[in-house]
N, CA, C and O atoms as a Tripos MOL2 file, in Angstrom:
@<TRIPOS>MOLECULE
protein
  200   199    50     0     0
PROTEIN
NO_CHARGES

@<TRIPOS>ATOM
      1 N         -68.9590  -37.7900  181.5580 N.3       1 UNK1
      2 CA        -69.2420  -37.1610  180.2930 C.3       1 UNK1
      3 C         -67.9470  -36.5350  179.7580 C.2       1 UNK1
      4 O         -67.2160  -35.8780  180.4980 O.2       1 UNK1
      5 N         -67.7080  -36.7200  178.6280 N.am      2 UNK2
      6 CA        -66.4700  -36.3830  177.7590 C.3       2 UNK2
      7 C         -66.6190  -34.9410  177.0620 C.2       2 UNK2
      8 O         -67.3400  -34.5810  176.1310 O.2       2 UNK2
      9 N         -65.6920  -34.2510  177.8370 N.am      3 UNK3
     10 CA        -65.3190  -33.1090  177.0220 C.3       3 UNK3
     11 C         -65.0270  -32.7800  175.1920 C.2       3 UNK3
     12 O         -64.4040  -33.5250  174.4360 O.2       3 UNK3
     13 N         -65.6510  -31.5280  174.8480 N.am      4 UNK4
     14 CA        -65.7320  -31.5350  173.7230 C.3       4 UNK4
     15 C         -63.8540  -30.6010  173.1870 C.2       4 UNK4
     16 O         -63.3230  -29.5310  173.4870 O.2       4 UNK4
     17 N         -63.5990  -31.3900  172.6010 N.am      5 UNK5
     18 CA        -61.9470  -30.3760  172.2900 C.3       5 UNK5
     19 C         -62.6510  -29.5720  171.4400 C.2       5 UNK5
     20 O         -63.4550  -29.9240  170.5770 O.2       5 UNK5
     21 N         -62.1790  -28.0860  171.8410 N.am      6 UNK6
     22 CA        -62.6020  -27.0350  171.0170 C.3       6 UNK6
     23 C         -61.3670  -26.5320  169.9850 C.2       6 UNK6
     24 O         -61.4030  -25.4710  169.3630 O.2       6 UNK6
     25 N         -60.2740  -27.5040  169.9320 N.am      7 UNK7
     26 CA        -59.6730  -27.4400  168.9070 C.3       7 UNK7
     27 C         -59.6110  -28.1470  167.9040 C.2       7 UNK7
     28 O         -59.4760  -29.3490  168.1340 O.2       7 UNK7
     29 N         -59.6850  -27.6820  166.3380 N.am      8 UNK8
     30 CA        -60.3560  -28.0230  165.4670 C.3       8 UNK8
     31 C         -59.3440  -27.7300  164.4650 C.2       8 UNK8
     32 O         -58.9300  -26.5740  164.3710 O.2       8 UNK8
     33 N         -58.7740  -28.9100  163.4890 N.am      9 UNK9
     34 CA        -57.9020  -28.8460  162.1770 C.3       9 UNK9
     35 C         -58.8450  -27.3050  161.1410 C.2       9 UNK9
     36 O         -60.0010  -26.9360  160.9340 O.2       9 UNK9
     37 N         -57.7670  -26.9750  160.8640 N.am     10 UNK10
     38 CA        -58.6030  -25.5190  160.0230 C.3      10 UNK10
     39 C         -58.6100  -26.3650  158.6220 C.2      10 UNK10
     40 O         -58.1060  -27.4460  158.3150 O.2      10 UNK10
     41 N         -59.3740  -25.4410  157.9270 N.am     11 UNK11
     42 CA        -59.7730  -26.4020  156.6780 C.3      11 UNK11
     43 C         -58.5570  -26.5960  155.6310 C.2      11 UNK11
     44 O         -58.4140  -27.5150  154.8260 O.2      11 UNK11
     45 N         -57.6530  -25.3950  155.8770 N.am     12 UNK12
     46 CA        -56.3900  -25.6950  154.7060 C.3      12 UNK12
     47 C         -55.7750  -27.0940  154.9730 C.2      12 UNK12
     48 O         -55.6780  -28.0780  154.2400 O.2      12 UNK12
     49 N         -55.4090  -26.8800  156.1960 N.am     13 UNK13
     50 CA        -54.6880  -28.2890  156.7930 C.3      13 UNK13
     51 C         -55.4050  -29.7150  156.8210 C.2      13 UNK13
     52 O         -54.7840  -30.7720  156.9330 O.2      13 UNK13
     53 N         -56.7740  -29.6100  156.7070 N.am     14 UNK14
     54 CA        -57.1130  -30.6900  156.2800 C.3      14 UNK14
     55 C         -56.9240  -30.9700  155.0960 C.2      14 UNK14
     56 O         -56.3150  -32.0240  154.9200 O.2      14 UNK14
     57 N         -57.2580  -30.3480  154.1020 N.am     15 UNK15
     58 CA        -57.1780  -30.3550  152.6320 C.3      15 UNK15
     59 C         -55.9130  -30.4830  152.5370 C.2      15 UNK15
     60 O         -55.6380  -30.9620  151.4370 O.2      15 UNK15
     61 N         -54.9160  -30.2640  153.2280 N.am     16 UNK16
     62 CA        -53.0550  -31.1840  152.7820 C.3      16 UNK16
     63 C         -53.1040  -32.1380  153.1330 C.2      16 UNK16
     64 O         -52.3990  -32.9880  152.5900 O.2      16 UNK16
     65 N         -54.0500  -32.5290  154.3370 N.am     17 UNK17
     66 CA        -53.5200  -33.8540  154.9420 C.3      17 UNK17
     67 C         -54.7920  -35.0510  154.0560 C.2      17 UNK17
     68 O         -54.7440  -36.2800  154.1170 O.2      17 UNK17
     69 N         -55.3860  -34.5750  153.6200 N.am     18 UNK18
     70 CA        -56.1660  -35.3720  152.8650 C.3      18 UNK18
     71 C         -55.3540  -35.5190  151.1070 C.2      18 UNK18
     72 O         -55.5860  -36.5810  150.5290 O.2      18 UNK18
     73 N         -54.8730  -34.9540  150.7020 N.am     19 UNK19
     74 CA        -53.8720  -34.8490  149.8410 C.3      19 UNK19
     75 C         -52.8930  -35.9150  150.1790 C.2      19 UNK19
     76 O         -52.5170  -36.7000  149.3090 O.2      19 UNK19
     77 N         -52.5910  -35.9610  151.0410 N.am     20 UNK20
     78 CA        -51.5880  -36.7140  151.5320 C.3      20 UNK20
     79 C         -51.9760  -38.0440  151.9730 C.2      20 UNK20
     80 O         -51.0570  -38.8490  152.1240 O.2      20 UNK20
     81 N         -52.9230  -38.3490  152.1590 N.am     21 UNK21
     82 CA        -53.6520  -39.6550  152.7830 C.3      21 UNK21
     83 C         -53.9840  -40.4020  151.2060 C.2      21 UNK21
     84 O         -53.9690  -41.6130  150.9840 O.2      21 UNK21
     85 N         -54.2790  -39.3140  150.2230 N.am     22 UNK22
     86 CA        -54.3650  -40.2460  149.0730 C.3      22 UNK22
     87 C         -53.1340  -40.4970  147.9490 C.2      22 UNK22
     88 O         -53.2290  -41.3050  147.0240 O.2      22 UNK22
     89 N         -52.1240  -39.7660  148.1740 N.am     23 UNK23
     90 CA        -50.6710  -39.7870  147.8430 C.3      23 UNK23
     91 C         -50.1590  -41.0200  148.2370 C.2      23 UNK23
     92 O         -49.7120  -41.1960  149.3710 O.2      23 UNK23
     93 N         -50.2120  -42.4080  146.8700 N.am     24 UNK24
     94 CA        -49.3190  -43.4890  147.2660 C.3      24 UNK24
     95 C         -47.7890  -43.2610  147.5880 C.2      24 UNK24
     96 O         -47.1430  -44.2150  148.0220 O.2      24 UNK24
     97 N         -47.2950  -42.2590  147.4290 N.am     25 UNK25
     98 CA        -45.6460  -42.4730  147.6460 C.3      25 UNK25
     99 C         -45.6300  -41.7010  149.0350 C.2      25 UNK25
    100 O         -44.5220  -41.3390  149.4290 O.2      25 UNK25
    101 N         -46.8840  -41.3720  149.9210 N.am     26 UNK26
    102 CA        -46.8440  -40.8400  151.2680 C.3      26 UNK26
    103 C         -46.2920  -41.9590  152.0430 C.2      26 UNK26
    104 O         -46.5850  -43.1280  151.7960 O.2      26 UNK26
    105 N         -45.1840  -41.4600  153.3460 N.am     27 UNK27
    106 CA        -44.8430  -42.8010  154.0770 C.3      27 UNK27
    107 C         -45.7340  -42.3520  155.6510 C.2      27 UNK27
    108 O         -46.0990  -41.2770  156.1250 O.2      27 UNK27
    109 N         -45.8330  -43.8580  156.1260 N.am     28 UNK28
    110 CA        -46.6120  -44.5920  156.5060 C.3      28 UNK28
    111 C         -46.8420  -43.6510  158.0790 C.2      28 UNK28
    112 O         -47.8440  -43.8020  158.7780 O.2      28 UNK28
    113 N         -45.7420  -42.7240  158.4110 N.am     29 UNK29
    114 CA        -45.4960  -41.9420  159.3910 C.3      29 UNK29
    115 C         -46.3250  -40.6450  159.0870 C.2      29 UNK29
    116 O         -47.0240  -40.0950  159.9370 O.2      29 UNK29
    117 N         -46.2050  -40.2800  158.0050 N.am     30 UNK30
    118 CA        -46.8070  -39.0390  157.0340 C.3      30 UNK30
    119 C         -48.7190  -39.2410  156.9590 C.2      30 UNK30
    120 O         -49.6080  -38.3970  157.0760 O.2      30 UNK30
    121 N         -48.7690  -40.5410  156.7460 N.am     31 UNK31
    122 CA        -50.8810  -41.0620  156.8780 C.3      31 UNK31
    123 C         -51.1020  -40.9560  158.1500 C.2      31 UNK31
    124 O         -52.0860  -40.3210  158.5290 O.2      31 UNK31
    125 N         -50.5220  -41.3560  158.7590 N.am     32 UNK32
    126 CA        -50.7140  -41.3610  160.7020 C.3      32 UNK32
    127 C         -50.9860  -40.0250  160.5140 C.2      32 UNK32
    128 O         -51.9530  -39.6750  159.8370 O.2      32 UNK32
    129 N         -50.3320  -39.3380  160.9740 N.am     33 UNK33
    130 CA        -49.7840  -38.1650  160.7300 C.3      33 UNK33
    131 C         -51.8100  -37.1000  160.4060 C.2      33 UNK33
    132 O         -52.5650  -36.5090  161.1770 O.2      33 UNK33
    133 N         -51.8430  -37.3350  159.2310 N.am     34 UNK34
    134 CA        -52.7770  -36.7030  158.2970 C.3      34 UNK34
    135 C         -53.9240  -37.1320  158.8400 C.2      34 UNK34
    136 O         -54.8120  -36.3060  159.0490 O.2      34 UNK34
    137 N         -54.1240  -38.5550  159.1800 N.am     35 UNK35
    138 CA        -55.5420  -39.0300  159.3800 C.3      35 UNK35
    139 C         -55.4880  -38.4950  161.0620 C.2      35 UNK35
    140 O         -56.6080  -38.6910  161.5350 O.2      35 UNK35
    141 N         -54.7080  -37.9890  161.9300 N.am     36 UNK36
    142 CA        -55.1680  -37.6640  163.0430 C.3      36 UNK36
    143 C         -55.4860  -36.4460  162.8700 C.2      36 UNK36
    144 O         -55.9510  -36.0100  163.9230 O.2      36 UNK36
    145 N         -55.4610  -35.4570  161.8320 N.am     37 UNK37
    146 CA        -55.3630  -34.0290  161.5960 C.3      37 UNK37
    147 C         -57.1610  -34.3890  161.0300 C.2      37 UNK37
    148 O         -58.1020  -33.7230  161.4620 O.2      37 UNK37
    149 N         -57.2850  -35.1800  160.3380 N.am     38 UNK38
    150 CA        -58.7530  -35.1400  159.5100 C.3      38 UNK38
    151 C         -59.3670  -35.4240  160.7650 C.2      38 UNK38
    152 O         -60.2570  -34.6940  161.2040 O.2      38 UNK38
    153 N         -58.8990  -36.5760  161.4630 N.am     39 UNK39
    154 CA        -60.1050  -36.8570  163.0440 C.3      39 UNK39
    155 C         -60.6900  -35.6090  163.5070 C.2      39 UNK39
    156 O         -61.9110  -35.5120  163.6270 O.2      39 UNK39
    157 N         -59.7610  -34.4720  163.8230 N.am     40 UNK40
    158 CA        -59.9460  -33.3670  164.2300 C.3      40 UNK40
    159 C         -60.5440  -32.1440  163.7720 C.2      40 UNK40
    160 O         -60.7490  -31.1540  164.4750 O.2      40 UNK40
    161 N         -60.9280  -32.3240  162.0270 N.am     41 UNK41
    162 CA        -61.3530  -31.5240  161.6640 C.3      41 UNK41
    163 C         -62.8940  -31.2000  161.5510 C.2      41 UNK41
    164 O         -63.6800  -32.1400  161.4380 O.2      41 UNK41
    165 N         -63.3300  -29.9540  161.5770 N.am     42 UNK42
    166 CA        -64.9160  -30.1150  161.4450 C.3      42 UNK42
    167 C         -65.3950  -30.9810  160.4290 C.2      42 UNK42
    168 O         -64.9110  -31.0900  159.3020 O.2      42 UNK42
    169 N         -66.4320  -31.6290  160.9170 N.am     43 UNK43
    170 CA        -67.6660  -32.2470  160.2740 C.3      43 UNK43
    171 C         -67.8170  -31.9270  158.5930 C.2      43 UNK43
    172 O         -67.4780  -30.7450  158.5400 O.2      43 UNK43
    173 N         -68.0460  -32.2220  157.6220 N.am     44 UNK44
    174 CA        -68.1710  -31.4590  156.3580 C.3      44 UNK44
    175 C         -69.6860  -31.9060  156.2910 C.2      44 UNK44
    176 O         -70.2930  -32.9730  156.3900 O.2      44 UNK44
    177 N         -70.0450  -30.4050  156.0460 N.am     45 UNK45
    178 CA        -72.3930  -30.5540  156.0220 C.3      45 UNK45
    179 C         -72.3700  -30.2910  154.4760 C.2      45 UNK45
    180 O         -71.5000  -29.6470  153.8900 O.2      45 UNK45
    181 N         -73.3000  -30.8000  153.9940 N.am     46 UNK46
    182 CA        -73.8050  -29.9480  152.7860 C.3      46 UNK46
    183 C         -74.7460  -29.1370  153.1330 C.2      46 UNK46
    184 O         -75.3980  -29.3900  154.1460 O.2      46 UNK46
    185 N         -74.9550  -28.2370  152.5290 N.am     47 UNK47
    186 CA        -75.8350  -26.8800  152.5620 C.3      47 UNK47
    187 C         -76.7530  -26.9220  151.5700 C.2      47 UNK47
    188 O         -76.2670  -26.9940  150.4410 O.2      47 UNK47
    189 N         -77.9130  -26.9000  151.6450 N.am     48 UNK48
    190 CA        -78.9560  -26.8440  150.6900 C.3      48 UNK48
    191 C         -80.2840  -27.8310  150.9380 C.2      48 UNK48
    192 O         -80.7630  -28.0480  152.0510 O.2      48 UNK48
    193 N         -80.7300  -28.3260  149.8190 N.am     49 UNK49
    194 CA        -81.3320  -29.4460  150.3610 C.3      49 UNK49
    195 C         -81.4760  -30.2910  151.1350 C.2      49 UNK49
    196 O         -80.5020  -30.3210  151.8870 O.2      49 UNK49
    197 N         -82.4450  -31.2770  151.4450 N.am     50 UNK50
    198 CA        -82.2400  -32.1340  152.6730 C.3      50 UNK50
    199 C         -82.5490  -33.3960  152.1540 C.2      50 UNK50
    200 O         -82.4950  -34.3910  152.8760 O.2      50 UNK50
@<TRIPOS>BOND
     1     1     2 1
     2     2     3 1
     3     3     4 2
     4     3     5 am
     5     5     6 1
     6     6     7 1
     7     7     8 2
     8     7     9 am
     9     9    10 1
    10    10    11 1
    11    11    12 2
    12    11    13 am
    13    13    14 1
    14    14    15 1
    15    15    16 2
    16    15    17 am
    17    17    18 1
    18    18    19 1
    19    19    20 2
    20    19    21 am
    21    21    22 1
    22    22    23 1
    23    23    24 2
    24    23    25 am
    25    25    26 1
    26    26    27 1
    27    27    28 2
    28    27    29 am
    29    29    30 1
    30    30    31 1
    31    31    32 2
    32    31    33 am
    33    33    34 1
    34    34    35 1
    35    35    36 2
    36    35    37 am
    37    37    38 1
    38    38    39 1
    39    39    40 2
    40    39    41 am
    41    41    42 1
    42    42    43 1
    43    43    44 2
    44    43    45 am
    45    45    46 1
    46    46    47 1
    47    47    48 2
    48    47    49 am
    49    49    50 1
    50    50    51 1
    51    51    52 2
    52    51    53 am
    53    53    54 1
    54    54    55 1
    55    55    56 2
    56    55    57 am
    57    57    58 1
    58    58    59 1
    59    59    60 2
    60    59    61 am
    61    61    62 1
    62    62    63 1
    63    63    64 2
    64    63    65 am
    65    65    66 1
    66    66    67 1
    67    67    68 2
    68    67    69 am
    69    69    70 1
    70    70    71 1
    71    71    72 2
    72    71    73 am
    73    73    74 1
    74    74    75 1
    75    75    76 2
    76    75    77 am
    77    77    78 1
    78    78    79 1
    79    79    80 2
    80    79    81 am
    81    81    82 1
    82    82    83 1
    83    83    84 2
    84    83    85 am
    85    85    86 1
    86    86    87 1
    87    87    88 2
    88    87    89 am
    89    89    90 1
    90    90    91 1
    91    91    92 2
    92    91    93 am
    93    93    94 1
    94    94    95 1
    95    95    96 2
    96    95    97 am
    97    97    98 1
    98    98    99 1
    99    99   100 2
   100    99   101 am
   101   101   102 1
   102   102   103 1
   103   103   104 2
   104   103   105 am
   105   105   106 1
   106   106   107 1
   107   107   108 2
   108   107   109 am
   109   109   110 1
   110   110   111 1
   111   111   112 2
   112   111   113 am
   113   113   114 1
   114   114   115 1
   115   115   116 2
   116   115   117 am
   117   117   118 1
   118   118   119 1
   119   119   120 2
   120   119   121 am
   121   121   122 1
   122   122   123 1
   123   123   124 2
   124   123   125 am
   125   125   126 1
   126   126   127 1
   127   127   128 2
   128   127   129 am
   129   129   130 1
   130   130   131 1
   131   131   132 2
   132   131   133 am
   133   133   134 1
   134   134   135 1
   135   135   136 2
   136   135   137 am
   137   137   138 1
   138   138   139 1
   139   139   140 2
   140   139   141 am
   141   141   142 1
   142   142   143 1
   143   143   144 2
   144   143   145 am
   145   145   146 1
   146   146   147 1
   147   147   148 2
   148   147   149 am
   149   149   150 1
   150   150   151 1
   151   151   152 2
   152   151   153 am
   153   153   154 1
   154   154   155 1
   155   155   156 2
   156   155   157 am
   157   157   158 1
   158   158   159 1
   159   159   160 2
   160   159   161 am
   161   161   162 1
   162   162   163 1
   163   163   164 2
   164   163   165 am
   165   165   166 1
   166   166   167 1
   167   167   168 2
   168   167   169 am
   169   169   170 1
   170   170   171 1
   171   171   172 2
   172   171   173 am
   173   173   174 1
   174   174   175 1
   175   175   176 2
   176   175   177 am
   177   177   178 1
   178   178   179 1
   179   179   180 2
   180   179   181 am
   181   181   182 1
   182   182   183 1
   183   183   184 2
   184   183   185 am
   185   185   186 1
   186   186   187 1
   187   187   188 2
   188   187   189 am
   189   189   190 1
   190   190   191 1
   191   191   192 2
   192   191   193 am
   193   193   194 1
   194   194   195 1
   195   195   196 2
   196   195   197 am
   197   197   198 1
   198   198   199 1
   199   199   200 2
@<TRIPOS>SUBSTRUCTURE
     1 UNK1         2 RESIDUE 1 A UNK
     2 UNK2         6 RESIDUE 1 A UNK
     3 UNK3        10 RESIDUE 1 A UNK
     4 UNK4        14 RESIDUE 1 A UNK
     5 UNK5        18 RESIDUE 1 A UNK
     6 UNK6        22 RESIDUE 1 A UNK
     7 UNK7        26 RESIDUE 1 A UNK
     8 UNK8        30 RESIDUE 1 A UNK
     9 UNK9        34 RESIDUE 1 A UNK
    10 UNK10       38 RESIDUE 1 A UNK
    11 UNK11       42 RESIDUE 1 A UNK
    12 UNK12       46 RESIDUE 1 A UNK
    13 UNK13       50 RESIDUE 1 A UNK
    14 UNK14       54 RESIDUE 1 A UNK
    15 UNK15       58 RESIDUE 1 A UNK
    16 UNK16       62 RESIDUE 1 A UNK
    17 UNK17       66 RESIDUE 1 A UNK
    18 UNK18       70 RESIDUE 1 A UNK
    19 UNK19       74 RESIDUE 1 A UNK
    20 UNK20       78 RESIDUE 1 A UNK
    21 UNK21       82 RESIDUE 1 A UNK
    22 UNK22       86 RESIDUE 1 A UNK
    23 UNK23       90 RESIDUE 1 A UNK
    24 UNK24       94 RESIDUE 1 A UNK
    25 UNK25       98 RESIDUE 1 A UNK
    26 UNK26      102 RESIDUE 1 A UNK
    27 UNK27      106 RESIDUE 1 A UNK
    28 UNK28      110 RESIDUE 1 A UNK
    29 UNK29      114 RESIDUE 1 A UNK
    30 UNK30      118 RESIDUE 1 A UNK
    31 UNK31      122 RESIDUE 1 A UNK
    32 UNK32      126 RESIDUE 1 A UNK
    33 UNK33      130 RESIDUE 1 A UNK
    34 UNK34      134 RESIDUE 1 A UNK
    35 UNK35      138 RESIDUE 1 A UNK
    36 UNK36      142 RESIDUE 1 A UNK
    37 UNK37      146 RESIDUE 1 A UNK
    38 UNK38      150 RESIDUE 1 A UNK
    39 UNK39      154 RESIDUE 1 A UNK
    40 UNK40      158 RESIDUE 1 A UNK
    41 UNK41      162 RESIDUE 1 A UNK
    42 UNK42      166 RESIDUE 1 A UNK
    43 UNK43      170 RESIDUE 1 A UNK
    44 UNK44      174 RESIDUE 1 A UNK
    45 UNK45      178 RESIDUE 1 A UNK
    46 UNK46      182 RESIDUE 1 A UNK
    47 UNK47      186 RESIDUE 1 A UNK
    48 UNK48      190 RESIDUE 1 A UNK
    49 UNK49      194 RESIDUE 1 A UNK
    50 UNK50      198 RESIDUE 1 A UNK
């Protein structure tokens, strides 16, 4: 059974690295980069309805 990493991208840093993942003049080291930061970040729920 696989351990859960209890470390978790905080939400600012996702929100750059998602910035950056949709930034065409981002280089290709810079998306790597960002999309391993989003892997890591919490889940996004909506709140409200179901």
């Amino acid at each position: 059974m696989a351990k859960k990493n209890p470390k978790q991208t905080s939400p600012s840093v996702a929100t750059k690295a998602s910035a950056i993942l949709r930034n065409p003049k981002s280089t290709a080291n810079e998306k790597s980069v960002a999309a391993s930061d989003l892997a890591q970040a919490r889940p996004h729920t909506k709140k409200g309805k179901k």
